[in-house]
C-alpha positions as CSV (number, residue, x, y, z in Angstrom):
1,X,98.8,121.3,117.3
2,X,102.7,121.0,118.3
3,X,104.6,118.2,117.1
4,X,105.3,116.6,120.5
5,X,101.5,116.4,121.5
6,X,101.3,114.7,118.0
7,X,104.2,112.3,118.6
8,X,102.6,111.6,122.2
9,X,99.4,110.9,120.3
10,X,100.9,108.4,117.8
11,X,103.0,106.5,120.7
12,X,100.0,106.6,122.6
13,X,98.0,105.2,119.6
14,X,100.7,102.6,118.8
15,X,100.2,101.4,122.8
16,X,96.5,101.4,122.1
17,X,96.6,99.1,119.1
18,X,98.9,96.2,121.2
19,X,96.1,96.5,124.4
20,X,93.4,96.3,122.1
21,X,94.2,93.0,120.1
22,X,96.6,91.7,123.1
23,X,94.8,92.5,126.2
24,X,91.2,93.3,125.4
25,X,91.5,90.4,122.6
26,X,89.5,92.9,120.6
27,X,89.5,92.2,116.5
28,X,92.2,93.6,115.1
29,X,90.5,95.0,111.8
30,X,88.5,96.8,114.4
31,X,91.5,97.9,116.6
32,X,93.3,99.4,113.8
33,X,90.3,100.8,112.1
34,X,88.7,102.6,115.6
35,X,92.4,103.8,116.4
36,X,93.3,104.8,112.9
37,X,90.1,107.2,112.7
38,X,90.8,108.5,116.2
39,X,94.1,109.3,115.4
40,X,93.3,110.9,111.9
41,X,90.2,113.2,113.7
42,X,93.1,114.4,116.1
43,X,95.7,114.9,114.4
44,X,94.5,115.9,110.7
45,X,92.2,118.2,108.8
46,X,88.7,117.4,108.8
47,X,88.3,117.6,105.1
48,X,91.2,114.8,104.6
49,X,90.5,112.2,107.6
50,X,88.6,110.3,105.3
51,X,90.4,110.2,102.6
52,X,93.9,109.4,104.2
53,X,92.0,106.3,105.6
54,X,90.3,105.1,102.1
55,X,94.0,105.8,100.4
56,X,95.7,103.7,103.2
57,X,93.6,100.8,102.8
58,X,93.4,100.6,99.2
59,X,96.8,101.3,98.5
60,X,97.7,98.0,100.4
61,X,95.4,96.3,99.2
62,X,96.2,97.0,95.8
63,X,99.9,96.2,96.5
64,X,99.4,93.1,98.2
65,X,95.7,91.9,97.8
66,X,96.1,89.3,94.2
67,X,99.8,87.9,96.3
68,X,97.9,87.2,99.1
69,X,94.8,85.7,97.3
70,X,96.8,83.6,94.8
71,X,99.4,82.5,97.8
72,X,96.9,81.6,99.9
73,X,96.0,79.2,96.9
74,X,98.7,77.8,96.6
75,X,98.8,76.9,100.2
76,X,95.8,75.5,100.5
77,X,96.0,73.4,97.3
78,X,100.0,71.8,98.8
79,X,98.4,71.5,102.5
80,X,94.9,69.2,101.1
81,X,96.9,67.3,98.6
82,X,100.3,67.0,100.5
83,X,102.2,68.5,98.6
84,X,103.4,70.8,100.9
85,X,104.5,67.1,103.8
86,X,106.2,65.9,100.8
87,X,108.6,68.7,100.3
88,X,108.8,69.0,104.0
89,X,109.8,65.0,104.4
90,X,112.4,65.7,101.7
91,X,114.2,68.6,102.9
92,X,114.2,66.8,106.2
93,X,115.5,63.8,104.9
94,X,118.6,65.8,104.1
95,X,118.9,68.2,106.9
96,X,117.3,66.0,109.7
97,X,114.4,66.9,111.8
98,X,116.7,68.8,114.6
99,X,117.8,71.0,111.6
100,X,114.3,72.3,110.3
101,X,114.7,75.8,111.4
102,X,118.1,76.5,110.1
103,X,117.1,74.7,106.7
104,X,114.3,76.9,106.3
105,X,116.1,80.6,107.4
106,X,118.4,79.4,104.8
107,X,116.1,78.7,102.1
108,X,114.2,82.1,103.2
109,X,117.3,83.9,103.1
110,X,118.5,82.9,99.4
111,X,114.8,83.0,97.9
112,X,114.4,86.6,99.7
113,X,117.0,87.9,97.7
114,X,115.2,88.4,94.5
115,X,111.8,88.8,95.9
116,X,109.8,90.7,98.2
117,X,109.5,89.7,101.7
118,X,105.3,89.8,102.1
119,X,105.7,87.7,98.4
120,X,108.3,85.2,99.8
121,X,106.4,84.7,103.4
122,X,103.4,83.9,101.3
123,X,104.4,81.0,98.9
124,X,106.5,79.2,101.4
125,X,104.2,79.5,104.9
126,X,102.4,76.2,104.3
127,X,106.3,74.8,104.9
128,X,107.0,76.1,107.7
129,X,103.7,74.8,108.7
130,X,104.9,71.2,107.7
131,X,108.4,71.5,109.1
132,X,106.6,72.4,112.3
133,X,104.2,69.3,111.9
134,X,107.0,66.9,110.9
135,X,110.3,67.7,113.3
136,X,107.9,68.4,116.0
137,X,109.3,72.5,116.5
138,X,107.0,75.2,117.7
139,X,105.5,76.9,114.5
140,X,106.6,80.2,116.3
141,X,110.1,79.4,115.9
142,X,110.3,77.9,111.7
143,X,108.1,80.4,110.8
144,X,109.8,83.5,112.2
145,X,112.8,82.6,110.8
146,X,111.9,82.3,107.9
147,X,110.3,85.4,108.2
148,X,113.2,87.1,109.3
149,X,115.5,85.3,107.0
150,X,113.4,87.1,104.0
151,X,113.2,90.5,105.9
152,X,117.2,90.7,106.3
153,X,117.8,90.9,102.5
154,X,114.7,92.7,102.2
155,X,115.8,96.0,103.5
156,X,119.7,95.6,102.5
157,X,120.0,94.1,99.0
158,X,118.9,97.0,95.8
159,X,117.0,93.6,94.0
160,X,114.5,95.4,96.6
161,X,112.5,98.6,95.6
162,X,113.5,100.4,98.9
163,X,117.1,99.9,98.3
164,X,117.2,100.6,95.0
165,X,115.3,103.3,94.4
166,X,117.8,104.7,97.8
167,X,120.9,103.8,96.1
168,X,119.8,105.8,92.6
169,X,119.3,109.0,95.0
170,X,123.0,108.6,96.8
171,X,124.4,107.4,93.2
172,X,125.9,104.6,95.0
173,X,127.7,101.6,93.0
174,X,124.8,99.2,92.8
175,X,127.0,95.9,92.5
176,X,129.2,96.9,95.7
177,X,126.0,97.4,97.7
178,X,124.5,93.8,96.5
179,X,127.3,92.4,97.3
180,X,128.0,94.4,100.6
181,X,124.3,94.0,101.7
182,X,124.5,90.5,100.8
183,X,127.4,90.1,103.8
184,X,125.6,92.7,106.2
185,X,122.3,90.6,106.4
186,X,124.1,87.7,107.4
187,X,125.0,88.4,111.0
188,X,121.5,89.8,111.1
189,X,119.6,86.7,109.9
190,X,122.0,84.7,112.4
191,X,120.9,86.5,115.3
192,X,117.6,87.0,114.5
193,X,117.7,82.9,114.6
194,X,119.5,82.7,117.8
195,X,117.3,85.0,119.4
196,X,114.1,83.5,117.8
197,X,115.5,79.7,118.9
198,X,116.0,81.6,122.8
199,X,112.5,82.9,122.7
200,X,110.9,80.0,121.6
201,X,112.4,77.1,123.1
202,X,113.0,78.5,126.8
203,X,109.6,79.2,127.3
204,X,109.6,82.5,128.5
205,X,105.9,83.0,128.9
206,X,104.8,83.2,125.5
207,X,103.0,80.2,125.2
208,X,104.8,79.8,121.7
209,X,104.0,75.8,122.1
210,X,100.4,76.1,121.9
211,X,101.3,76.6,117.9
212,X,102.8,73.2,117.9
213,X,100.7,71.5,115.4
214,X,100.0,67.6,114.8
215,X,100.3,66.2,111.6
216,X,97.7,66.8,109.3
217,X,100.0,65.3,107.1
218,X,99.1,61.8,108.1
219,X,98.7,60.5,104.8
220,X,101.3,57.6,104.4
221,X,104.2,58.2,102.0
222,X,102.9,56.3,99.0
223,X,100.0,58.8,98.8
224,X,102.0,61.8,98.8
225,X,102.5,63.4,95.5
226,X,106.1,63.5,93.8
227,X,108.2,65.5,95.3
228,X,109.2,67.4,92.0
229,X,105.9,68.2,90.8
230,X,105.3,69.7,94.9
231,X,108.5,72.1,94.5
232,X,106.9,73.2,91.3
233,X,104.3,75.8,92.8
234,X,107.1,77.1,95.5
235,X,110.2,77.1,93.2
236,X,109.3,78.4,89.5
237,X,107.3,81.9,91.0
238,X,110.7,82.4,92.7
239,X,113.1,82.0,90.0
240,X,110.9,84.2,87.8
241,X,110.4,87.0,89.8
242,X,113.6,86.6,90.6
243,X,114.6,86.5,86.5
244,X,112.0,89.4,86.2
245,X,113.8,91.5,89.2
246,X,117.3,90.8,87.7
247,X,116.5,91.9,84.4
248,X,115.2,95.3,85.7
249,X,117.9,96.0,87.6
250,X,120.4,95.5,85.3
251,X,118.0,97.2,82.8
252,X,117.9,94.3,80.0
253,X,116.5,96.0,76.7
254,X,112.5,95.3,77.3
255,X,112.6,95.4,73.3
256,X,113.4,92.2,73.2
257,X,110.6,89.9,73.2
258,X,111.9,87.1,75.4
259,X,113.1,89.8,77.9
260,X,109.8,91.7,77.5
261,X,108.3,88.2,78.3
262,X,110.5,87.3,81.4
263,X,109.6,90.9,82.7
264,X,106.3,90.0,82.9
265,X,106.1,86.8,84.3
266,X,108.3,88.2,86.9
267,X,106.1,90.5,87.8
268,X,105.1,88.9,91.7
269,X,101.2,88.7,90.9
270,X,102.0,87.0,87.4
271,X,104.6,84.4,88.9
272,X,102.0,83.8,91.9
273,X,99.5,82.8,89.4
274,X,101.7,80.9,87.4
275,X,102.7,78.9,90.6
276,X,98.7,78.5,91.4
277,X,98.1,77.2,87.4
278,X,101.4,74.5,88.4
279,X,99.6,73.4,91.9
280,X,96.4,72.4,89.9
281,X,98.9,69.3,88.8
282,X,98.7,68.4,92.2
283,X,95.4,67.1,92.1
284,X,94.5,63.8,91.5
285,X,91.1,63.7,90.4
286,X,90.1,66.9,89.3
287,X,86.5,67.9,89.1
288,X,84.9,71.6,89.0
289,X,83.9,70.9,92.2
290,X,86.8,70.0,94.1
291,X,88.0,73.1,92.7
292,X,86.2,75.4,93.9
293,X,86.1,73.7,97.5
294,X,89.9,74.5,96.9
295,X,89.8,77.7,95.9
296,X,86.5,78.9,98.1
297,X,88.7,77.5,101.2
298,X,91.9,79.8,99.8
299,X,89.7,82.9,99.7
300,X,88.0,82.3,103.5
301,X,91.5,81.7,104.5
302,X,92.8,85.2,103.0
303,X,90.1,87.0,103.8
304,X,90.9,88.1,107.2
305,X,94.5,88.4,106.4
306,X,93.3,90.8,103.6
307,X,91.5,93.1,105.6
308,X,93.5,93.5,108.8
309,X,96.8,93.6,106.4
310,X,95.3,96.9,104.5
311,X,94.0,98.3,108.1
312,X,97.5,98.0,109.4
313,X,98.6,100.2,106.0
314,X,95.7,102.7,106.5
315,X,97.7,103.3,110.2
316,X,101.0,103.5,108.5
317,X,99.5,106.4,106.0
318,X,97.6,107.9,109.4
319,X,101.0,108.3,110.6
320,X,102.6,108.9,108.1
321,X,100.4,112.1,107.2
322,X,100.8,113.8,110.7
323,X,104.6,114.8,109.5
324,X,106.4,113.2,112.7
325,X,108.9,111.1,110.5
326,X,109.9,114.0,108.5
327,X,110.2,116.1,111.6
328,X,112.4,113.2,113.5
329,X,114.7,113.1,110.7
330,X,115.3,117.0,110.1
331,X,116.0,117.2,113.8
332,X,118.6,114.1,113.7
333,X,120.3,115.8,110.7
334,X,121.7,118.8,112.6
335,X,123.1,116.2,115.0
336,X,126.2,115.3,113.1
337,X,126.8,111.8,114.4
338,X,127.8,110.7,111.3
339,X,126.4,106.7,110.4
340,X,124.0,107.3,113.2
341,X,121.8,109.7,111.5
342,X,120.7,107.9,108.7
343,X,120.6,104.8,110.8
344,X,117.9,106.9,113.5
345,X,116.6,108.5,110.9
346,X,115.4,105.2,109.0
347,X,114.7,103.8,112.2
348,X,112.7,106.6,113.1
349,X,110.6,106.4,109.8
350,X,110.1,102.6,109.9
351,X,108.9,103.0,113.2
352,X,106.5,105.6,112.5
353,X,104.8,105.2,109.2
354,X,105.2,100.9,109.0
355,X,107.4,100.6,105.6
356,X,110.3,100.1,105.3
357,X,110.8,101.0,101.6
358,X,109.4,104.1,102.4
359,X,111.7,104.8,105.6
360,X,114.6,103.9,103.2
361,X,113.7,106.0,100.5
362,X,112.8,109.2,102.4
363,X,116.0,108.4,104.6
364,X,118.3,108.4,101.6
365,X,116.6,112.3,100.3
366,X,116.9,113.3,103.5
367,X,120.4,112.3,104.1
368,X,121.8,112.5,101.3
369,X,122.4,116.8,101.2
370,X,124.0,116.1,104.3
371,X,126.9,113.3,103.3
372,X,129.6,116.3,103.0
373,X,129.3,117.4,106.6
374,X,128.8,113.6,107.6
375,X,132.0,112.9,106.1
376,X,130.0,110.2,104.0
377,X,130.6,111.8,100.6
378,X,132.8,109.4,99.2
379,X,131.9,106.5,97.1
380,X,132.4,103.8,100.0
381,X,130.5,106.8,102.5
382,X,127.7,106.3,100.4
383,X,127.8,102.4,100.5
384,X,128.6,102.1,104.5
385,X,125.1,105.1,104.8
386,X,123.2,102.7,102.3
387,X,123.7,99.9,104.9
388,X,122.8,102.2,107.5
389,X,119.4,103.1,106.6
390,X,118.8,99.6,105.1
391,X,119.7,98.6,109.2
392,X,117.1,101.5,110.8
393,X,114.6,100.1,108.2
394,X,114.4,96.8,109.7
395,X,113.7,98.0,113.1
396,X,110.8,97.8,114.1
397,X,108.4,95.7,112.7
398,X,105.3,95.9,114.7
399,X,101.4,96.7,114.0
400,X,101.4,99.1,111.3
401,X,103.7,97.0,108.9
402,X,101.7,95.4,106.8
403,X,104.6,92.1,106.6
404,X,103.5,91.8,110.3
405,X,100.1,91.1,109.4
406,X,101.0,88.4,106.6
407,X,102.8,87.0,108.8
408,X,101.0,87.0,112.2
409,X,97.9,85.7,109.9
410,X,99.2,83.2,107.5
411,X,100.7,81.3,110.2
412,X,97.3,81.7,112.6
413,X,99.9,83.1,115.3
414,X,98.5,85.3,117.7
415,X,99.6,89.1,117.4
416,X,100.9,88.9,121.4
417,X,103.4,86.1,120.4
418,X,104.5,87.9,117.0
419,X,105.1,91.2,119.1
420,X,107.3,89.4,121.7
421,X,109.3,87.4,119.2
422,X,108.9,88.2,115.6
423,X,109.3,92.3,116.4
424,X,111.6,91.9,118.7
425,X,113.5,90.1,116.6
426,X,113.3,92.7,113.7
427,X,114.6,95.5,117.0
428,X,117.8,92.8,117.4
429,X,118.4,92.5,113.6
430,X,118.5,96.4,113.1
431,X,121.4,96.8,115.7
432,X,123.3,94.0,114.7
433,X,123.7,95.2,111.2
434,X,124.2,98.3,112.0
435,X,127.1,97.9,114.8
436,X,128.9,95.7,111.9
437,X,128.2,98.6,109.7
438,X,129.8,100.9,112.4
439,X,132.7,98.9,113.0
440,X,133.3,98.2,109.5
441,X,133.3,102.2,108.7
442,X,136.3,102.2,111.1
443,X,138.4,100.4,108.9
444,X,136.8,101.5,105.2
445,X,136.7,105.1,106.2
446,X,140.4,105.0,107.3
């Protein structure tokens, strides 16, 4: 089979997927799952259809499945003991209700740096829940930009797998590029919040205020838990995985048993279950079976979420496996367009195949044979391609990104409304960063 019929077949199955759960309303486990097997009959060996789909699913949910079973925990344990409407009523109280979005993109933005976007969307989605609830904004709006907020330093900062494990194949400096992706994910988070604030408060058909929620917070003050013991469960996972991340990076001597300690309660499941152990303080009255009316609650709740977020990776894999991303980028590379090709190329990838560590990493062994005729070679080359491909990996976000999933379900926002905002906003992000990238190259590069 030629690789445009198989690039028709992909777009065509990409289509399929947003008519199914969209149009048809059809489950989306079942839409990914009936596409993912067409797709994998069409376009791939008999003997491996199978096993590409078992390998796709289980390798998501072995990435993700304890974050999104001990987040959803958490969440449910801050929502029933209001935990999570007495951090929201104190943030608010210092930012005021008309400032709820912007408070949370910023505390997305500087918790994203040290951990993982899927991770980060996970602990704090029960408060954009509550700032929804309490400034009376549509849930669409806080929680895409806090989602966004996380995504931006996700795909630009080398705290990140993707980034780093790009930046040791281009030998690039990795303090310049935290410090340079640091700056590039600004003007993307900021436009990704204008344009999220456009969608979602003009009303432009997506019915965004149908998410608007009423307070289930309706508890009066004096029987909300402290708010420092509520922070607990949010803040100390953060700062260890993002203790844990920094000490890897900066490859701390793991000999040393207090490292070797921070390592491992930084690892993302560790901290999550760390933070679940600090919400059980949350409870007044504890008793075995409030418990597990808590916890059998978490686990209906991330049920769903589990199984349509490891379908949306067995599509990625699906993709992935019919060799269009690697055929995209080898054509792109003979192009000579300079920044562009490792931005189109990551693009490309992202698109395709759903990760965007993995469009990041194959982008940067791809490109990086090439930086001599890109005129990229030298060391601030490498950093200005690094930003490049971090800016393609953004773009686009859609249903076989398993971070779409999290965040489509944890928020209980429909997957029409995600694609319209959310993606689109991931599309906007992608240029943004990379135009600043481009004009920045045309001052670096001399």
């Amino acid at each position: 089979m030629s690789i445009i019929t198989i690039s028709v077949l992909v777009i065509v199955s990409i289509v399929l997927i947003i008519l199914l759960t969209s149009v048809v309303r059809l489950n989306a486990f079942v839409s990914l799952f009936a596409v993912s097997l067409l797709l994998a009959i069409v376009t791939l060996p008999e003997q491996s259809v199978i096993e590409v789909l078992k390998q796709g699913f289980g390798n998501t949910m072995a990435s993700i499945g304890f974050l999104i079973i001990f987040g959803a925990i958490i969440a449910v344990v801050l929502d029933q003991t209001g935990g999570a409407a007495s951090i929201a009523g104190f943030i608010l109280s210092k930012t005021g209700a008309k400032n709820a979005a912007s408070a949370m993109g910023l505390t997305g933005f500087i918790a994203g740096m040290p951990i993982f976007c899927d991770s980060g969307f996970i602990i704090m989605s029960g408060l954009a829940r509550s700032f929804s609830a309490k400034a009376k904004v549509a849930l669409p709006f806080v929680a895409f930009v806090l989602a966004t907020s996380l995504y931006s330093v996700h795909c630009l900062i080398p705290t990140h797998p993707g980034a780093l494990a790009a930046a040791g194949i281009m030998e690039a400096n990795l303090g310049n590029l935290i410090l340079l992706g640091t700056l590039a994910a600004i003007p993307g988070a900021l436009t990704a919040f204008w344009w999220i604030k456009w969608k979602t408060t003009k009303g432009k058909g997506e019915d965004v205020h149908e998410y608007e929620l009423t307070e289930n917070e309706t508890q009066k003050q004096v029987d909300l838990p402290p708010v420092s013991l509520s922070f607990l469960p949010v803040v100390v996972p953060i700062l260890l995985i993002a203790v844990g991340s920094l000490l890897t990076v900066f490859r701390a001597p793991e000999t040393n048993v207090l490292v070797h300690t921070l390592v491992f309660l930084g690892q993302p499941v560790i901290a999550l279950l760390v933070g679940v152990l600090l919400s059980l303080l949350l409870i007044r009255k504890p008793k075995i079976s409030l418990l597990n009316n808590l916890i059998e609650g978490a686990i209906q709740k991330a049920g769903p979420i589990l199984v349509v977020t490891a379908a949306g990776g067995m599509f990625g894999l699906v993709i992935k496996e019919t060799g269009i991303g690697a055929y995209a980028g080898s054509l792109l590379l003979e192009t000579g367009m300079g920044l562009a090709v490792p931005f189109l190329i990551a693009f490309l990838l992202k698109t395709a195949q759903g990760s965007s560590t993995v469009a990041i990493i194959t982008a940067a062994s791809f490109v990086t044979p090439m930086l001599p005729s890109l005129g990229l070679d030298s060391e601030t080359g490498k950093l200005l391609t690094m930003l490049a491909m971090g800016a393609g990996s953004m773009m686009v976000s859609h249903a076989n990104d398993s971070y779409f999933w999290v965040v489509s379900r944890f928020t209980g926002i429909s997957m029409n409304t995600t694609l319209k905002v959310y993606t689109s906003a991931t599309a906007i992000m992608g240029i943004t960063v990379f135009a600043c990238v481009w004009i920045a190259s045309k001052f670096m590069l001399g």
